[in-house]
C-alpha positions in Angstrom: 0.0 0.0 0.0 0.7 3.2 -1.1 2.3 6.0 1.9 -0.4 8.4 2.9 -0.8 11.5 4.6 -0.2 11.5 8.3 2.4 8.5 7.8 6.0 8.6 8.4 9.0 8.0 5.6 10.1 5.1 5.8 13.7 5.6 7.3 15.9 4.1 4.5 19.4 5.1 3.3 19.5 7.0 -0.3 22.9 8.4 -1.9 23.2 12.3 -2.1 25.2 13.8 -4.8 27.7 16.0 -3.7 30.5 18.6 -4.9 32.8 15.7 -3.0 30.9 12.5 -4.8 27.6 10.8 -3.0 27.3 10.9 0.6 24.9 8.1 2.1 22.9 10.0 3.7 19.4 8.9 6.2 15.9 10.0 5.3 15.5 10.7 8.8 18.4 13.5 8.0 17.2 14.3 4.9 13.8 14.7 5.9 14.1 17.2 9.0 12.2 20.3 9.0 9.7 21.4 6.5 11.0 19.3 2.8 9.7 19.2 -0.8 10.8 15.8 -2.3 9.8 15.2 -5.9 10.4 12.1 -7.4 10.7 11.2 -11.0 10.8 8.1 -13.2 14.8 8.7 -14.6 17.1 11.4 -14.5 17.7 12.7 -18.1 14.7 11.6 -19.3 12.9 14.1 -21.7 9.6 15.3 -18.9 11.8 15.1 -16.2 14.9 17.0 -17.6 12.4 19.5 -19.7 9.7 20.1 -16.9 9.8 18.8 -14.0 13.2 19.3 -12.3 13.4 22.9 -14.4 10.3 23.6 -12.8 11.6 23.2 -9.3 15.0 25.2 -10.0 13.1 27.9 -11.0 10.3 28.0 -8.2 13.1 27.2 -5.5 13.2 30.8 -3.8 9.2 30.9 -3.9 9.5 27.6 -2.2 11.8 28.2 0.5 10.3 31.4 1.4 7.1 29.4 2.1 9.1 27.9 5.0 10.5 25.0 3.2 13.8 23.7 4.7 15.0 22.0 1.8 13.6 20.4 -1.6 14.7 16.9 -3.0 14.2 15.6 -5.6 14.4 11.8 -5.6 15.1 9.4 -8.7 15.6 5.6 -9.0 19.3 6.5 -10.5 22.8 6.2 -9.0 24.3 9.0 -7.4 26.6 9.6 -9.9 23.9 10.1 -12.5 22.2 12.0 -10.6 25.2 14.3 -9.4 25.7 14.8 -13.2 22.1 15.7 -14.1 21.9 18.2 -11.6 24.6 19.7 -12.9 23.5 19.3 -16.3 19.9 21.2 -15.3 22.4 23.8 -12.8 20.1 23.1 -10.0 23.3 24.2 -7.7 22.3 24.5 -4.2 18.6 24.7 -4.9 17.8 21.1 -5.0 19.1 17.9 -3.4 19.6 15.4 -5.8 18.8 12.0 -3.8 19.5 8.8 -5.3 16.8 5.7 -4.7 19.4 2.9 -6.8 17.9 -0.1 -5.6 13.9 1.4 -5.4 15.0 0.8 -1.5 12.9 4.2 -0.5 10.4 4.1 -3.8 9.4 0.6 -2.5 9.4 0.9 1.3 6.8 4.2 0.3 4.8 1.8 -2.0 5.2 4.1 -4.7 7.1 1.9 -7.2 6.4 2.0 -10.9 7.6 -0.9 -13.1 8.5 0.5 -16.1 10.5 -3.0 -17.9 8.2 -2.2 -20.5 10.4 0.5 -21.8 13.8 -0.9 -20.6 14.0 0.9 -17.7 13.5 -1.7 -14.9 11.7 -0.7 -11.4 11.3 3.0 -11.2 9.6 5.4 -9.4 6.4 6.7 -9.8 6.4 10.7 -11.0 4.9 12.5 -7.5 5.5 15.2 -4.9 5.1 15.6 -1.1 5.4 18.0 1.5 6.8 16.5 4.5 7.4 17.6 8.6 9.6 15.7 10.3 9.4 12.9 8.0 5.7 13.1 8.0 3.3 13.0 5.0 1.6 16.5 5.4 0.3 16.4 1.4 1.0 13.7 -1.6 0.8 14.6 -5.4 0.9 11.8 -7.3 0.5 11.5 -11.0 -2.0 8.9 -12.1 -0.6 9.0 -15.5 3.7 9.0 -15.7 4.0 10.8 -19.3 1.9 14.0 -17.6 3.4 16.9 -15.3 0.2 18.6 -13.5 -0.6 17.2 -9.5 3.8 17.3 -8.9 4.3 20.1 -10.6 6.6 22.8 -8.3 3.9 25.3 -9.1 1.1 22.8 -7.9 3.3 22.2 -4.5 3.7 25.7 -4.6 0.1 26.3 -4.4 -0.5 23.5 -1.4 2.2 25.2 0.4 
């Protein structure tokens, strides 16, 4: 089943791509204060690398001025990849780029989405949340992958 408002993220270990190389890092860490975390289906991948991440670059300041401690966004990816697509969308210090490489997270929150039909193996489903402390306070998630509309930064921007 699916994680829901009101519950807790699941305390897993995801990679973090840093200036230095990936840092394993806890969701418990990650997920202190008031943080965005976006997830998408693959780093480089045309809606994610035209839309989605773009669209949280850009909305970063209106974000954190909403009170937001930090945004993530979250991809079924190494940490190298992802290191190198932030870099590739200059997302700089305005978004962690959190690697899921084994689903470990994506599964454990029930929001898996097996994409093997298009060669990419498990991924995650495209969503959005707004978390406190590790809990659920509101959950975006796209019923159809190939559309950006419910985890869209300006949607989150408008639950915030």
């Amino acid at each position: 089943m699916a994680i829901q408002v009101g519950d807790r993220i699941p305390d897993v270990t995801v990679n973090v791509a840093t200036a230095d190389g990936m840092e394993a890092t806890p969701t418990a860490d990650l997920m202190k204060g008031k943080v965005v975390l976006f997830a998408v289906p693959g780093a480089f991948t045309p809606l994610c690398s035209a839309q989605h991440l773009p669209g949280y670059v850009q909305q970063a300041d209106a974000i954190l001025a909403k009170g937001v401690d930090r945004i993530v966004c979250l991809s079924v990816n190494d940490a190298f990849v992802m290191g190198a697509w932030g870099k590739d969308q200059g997302v700089g210090e305005k978004v962690v780029m959190a690697a899921d490489g084994s689903a470990d997270l994506t599964r454990a929150m029930g929001l898996e989405l097996d994409a093997t039909g298009f060669g990419m193996g498990m991924r995650a489903q495209r969503f959005a949340l707004v978390a406190e402390d590790g809990v659920v306070k509101h959950l975006a998630v796209e019923e159809n992958p190939t559309l950006l509309e419910a985890s869209s930064a300006e949607a989150i921007l408008a639950a915030l």
